[in-house]
C-alpha positions as CSV (number, residue, x, y, z in Angstrom):
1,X,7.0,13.1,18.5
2,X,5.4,14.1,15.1
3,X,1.9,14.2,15.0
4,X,1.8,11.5,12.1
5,X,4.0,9.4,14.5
6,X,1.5,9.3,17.1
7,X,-1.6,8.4,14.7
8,X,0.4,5.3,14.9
9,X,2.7,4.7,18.0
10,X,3.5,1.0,18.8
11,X,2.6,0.3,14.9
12,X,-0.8,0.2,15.7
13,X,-3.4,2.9,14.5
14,X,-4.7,5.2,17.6
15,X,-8.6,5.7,18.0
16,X,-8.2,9.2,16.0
17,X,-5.8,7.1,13.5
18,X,-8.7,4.7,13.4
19,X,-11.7,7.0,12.3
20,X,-9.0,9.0,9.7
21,X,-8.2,6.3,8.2
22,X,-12.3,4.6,8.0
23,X,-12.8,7.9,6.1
24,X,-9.9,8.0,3.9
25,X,-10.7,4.6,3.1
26,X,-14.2,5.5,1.5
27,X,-13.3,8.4,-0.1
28,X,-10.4,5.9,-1.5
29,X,-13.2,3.3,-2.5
30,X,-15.5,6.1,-4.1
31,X,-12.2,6.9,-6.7
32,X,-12.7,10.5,-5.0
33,X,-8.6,10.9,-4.7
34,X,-5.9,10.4,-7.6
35,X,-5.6,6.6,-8.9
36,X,-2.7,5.6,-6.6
37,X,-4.9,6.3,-3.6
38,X,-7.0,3.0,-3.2
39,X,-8.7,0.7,-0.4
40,X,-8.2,-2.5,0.1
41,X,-11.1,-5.0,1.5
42,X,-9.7,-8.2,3.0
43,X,-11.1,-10.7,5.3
44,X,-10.2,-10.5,9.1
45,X,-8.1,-13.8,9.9
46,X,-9.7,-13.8,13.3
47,X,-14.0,-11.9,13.1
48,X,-13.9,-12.7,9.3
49,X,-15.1,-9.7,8.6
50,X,-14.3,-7.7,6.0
51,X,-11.5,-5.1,7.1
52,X,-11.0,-2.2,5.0
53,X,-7.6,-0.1,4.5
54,X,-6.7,2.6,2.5
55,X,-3.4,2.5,0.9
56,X,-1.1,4.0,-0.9
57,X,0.1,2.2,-4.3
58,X,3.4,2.6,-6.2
59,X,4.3,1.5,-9.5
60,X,7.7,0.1,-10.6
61,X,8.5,-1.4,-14.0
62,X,5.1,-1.3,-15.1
63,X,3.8,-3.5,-12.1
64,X,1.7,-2.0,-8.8
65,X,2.8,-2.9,-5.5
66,X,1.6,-2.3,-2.4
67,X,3.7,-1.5,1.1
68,X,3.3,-1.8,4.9
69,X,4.3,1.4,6.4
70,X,4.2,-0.1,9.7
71,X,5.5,-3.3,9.4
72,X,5.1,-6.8,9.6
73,X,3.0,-6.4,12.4
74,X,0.2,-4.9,11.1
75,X,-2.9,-6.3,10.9
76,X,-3.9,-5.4,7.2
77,X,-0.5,-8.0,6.7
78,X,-1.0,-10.4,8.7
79,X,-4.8,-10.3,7.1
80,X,-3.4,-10.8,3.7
81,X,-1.4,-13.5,4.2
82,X,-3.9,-15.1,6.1
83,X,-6.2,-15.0,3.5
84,X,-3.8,-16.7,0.1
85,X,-3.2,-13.0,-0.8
86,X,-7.2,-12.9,-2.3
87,X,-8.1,-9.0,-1.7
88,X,-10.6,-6.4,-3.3
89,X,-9.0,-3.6,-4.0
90,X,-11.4,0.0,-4.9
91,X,-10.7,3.0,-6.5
92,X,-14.0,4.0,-8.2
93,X,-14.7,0.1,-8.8
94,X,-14.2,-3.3,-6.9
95,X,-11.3,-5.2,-8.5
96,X,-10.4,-8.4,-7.3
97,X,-6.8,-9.5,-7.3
98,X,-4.2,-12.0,-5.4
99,X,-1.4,-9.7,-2.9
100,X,1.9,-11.8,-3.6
101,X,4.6,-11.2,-1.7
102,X,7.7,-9.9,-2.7
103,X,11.4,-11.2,-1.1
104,X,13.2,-8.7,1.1
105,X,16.1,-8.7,-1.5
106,X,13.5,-7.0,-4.2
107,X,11.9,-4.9,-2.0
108,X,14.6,-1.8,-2.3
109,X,13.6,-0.1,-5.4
110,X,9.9,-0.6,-4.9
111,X,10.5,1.1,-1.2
112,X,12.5,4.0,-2.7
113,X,9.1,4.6,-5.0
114,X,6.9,4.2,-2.2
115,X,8.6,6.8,-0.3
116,X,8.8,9.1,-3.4
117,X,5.0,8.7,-3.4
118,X,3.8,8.3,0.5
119,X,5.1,11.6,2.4
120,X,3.1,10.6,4.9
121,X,4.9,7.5,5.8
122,X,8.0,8.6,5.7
123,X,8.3,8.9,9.3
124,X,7.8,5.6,9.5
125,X,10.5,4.9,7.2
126,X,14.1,4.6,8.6
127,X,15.6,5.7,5.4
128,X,15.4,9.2,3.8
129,X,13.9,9.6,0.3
130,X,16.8,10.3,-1.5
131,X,18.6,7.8,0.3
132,X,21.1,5.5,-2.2
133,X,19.7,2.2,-2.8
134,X,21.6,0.5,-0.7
135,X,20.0,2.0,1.8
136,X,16.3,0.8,1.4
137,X,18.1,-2.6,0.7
138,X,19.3,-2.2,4.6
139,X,15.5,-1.8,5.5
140,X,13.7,-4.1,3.5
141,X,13.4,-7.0,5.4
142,X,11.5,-4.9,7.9
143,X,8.2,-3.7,5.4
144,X,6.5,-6.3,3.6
145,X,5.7,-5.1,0.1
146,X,2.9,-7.3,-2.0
147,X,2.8,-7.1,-5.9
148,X,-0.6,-6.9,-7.3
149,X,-1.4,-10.2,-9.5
150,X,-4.1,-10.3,-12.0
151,X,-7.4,-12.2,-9.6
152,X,-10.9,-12.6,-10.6
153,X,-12.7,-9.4,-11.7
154,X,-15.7,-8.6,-9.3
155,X,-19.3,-7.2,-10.7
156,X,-18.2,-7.6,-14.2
157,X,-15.4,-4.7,-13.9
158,X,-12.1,-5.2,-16.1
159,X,-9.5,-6.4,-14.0
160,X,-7.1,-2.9,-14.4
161,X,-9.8,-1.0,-12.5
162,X,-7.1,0.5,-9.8
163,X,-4.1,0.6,-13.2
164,X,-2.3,3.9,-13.2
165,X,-3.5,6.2,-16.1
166,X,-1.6,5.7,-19.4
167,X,1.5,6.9,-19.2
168,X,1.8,7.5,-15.5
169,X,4.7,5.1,-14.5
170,X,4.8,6.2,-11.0
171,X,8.0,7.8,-9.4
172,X,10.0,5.7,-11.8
173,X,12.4,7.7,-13.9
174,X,11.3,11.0,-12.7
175,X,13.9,13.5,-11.5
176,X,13.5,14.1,-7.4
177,X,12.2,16.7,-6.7
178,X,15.0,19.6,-4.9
């Protein structure tokens, strides 16, 4: 078993998982990493507390989505839904926008981008980055993917605080990598 597997065995971060990821989270928050690196705040469905993440975000036809690795069991999911989709997302700022979710049948080509982008979740991936579209279509319905909506800006900051830089369209029509 890989070492990244174990952070998260039974889909569910370990204690060492836990304190990475509380770090990587506020580095993520502070805009200390590149722009696709951001946190996401959302309420708890159960403590209401306000449960942080960090995540990795993917752009594909000039929109940002966001993926669950792990599944639809995880609790930064099951958080989301819980709470309309209304989440803070921080990269250097606080931006506040609405997580929709996106049907299983469009989920493929934002997957395929998310794996181009994430290394690290590729083990959690059943499909290999290269992998034909079809593929990731196979997958889909088993990782929820949420498209970042346009929500209310927080603190006065514009609401494309987390945006790619100009010109940066992701993994979308860039040669893989051999």
């Amino acid at each position: 078993m890989s070492l990244k597997r174990w952070y998260y065995r039974g889909g569910r971060p370990n204690r060492v998982a836990r304190v990475l990821d509380r770090c990587t989270a506020a580095l993520y928050a502070r805009g200390v990493a590149p722009n696709y690196l951001v946190t996401l705040e959302v309420r708890g469905r159960r403590s209401g507390r306000t449960i942080t993440m960090p995540l990795v975000m993917t752009v594909v036809g000039g929109e940002r989505y966001l993926v669950s690795m792990l599944g639809e069991k995880a609790n930064w999911v099951r958080n989301v839904r819980a709470a309309g989709g209304e989440v803070t997302m921080r990269h250097g700022h606080r931006e506040r926008v609405r997580l929709d979710e996106v049907t299983a049948d469009r989920r493929a080509p934002v997957l395929q981008a998310y794996l181009r982008r994430a290394p690290n979740a590729r083990v959690h991936l059943p499909v290999h980055k290269d992998a034909p579209l079809a593929e990731f279509e196979r997958a889909a319905y088993r990782f929820p993917v949420f498209r970042v909506a346009e929500g209310d800006t927080a603190a006065g900051v514009g609401s494309h605080a987390c945006a790619p830089a100009p010109g940066d369209a992701g993994d979308e029509g860039r040669e893989p990598r051999k």
